[in-house]
N, C-alpha and C positions, 0 to 999 in steps of 0.2 A: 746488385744481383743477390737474390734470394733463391733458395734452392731446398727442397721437403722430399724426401726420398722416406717412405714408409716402408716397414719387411725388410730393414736397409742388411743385417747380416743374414747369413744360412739360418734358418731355428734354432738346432742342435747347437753351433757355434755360439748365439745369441744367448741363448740358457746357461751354455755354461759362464761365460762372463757376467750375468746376472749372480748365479751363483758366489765365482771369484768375488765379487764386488761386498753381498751381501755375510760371506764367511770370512774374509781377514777383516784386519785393523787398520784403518787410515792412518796416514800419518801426517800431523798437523805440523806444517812449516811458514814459516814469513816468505814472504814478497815484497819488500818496501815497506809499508807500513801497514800494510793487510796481512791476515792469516787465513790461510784456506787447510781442508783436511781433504791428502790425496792418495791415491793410488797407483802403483807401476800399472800403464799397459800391457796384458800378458801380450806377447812378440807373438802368438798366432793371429791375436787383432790388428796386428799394424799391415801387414797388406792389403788388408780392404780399405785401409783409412788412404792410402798414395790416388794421389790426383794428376792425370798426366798432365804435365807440363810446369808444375809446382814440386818442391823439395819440401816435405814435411820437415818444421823446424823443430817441435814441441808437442807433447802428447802426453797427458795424465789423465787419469779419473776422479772427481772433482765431487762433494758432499756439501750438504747443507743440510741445515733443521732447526725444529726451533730454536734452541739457543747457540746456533752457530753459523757462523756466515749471516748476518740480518742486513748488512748495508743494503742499500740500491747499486751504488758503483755505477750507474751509469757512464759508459766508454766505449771508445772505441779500440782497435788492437792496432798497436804504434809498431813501436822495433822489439823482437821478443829473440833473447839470445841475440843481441849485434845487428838483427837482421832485420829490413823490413818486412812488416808482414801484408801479407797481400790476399790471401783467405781464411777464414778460419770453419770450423764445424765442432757439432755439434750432435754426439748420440746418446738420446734420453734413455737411461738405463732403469731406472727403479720401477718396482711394481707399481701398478695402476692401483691395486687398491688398497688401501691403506695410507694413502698419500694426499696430503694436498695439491688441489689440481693448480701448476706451475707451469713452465717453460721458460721459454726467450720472449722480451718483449725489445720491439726498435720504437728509436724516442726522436724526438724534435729537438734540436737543442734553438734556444733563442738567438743564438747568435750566427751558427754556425749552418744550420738546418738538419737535415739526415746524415751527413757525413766530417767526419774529420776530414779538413781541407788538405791537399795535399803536399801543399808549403806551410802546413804549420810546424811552431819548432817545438824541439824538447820539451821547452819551458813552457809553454803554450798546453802541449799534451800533459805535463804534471801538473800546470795549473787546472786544468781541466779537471784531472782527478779528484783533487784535492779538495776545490774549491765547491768547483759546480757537481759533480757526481752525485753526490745524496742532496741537491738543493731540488725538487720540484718544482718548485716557482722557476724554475727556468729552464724547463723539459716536457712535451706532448707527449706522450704514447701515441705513434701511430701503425703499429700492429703487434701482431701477438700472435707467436707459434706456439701450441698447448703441447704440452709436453707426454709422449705414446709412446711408451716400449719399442727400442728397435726402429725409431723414428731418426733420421739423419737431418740435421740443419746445416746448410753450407751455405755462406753468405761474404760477400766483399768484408773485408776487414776494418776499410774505413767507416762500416755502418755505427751509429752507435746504440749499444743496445744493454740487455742487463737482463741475468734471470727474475721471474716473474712468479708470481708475488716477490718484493724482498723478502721476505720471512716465510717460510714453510710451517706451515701449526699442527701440520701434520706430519710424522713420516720425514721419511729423508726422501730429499732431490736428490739423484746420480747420474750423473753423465759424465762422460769422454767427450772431452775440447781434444781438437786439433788445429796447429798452426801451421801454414801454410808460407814459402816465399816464394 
């Protein structure tokens, strides 16, 4: 399930979270053995993010640029917080211009296809990471959402995908991930 909702917040709401994003400081934290630079969701945005019938587990705003964030990471979203996940999204925040043109892309894995199976185990999901995530030789692209201001992506969680280009040469990527169980 793939899902592209454009115009996804109010405008006025929309601007100012462009704003928030682009006037504080990220803040760079670990995850395992990745580091990403993020952001509080301000609490007027989390109501539009609830999905009925799902409990939102996880919710930040999320940076990238040239020199930071460059892996591929190709994955899919396993157990986030204890839980499993079962949707995740996506709203592309940063100006259009000025930016290298980026998004989500979904990939093929060779073994597995479009999706994390839904008995695989832990170890199976880390090796994945680990292993195969920046290998190409063992991953298709087969689509690609361009990343639009105020653009919503919501998709099965077991997809596996990865923002698009690895590397930004331009500008910074900004989006809000949310998880879903």
């Amino acid at each position: 399930m793939i899902k592209v909702q454009d115009n996804y917040l109010p405008n006025p709401l929309f601007q100012k979270l462009q704003e928030y994003c682009y006037q504080n400081n990220f803040e760079r934290v670990q995850a395992g053995e990745k580091e990403f630079e993020i952001l509080k969701v301000p609490p007027e945005i989390l109501p539009y993010l609830e999905i009925e019938g799902y409990e939102m587990n996880l919710s930040f705003i999320r940076r990238a640029h040239k020199d930071f964030d460059t892996d591929w990471r190709i994955h899919a979203d396993n157990i986030i917080n204890g839980k499993k996940t079962l949707l995740a999204s996506v709203l592309y925040i940063n100006k259009a211009e000025g930016v290298s043109e980026n998004g989500t892309a979904m990939w093929i894995h060779e073994k597995y296809g479009t999706h994390l199976p839904d008995d695989a185990s832990n170890e199976e999901f880390d090796r994945l990471l680990l292993e195969d995530s920046n290998d190409l030789r063992r991953w298709e692209k087969c689509d690609y959402i361009k990343s639009v201001p105020n653009r919503l992506l919501t998709y099965s969680a077991t997809i596996f995908h990865s923002k698009y280009p690895n590397a930004i040469e331009q500008g910074e990527r900004i989006v809000l991930v949310a998880f879903y169980c």
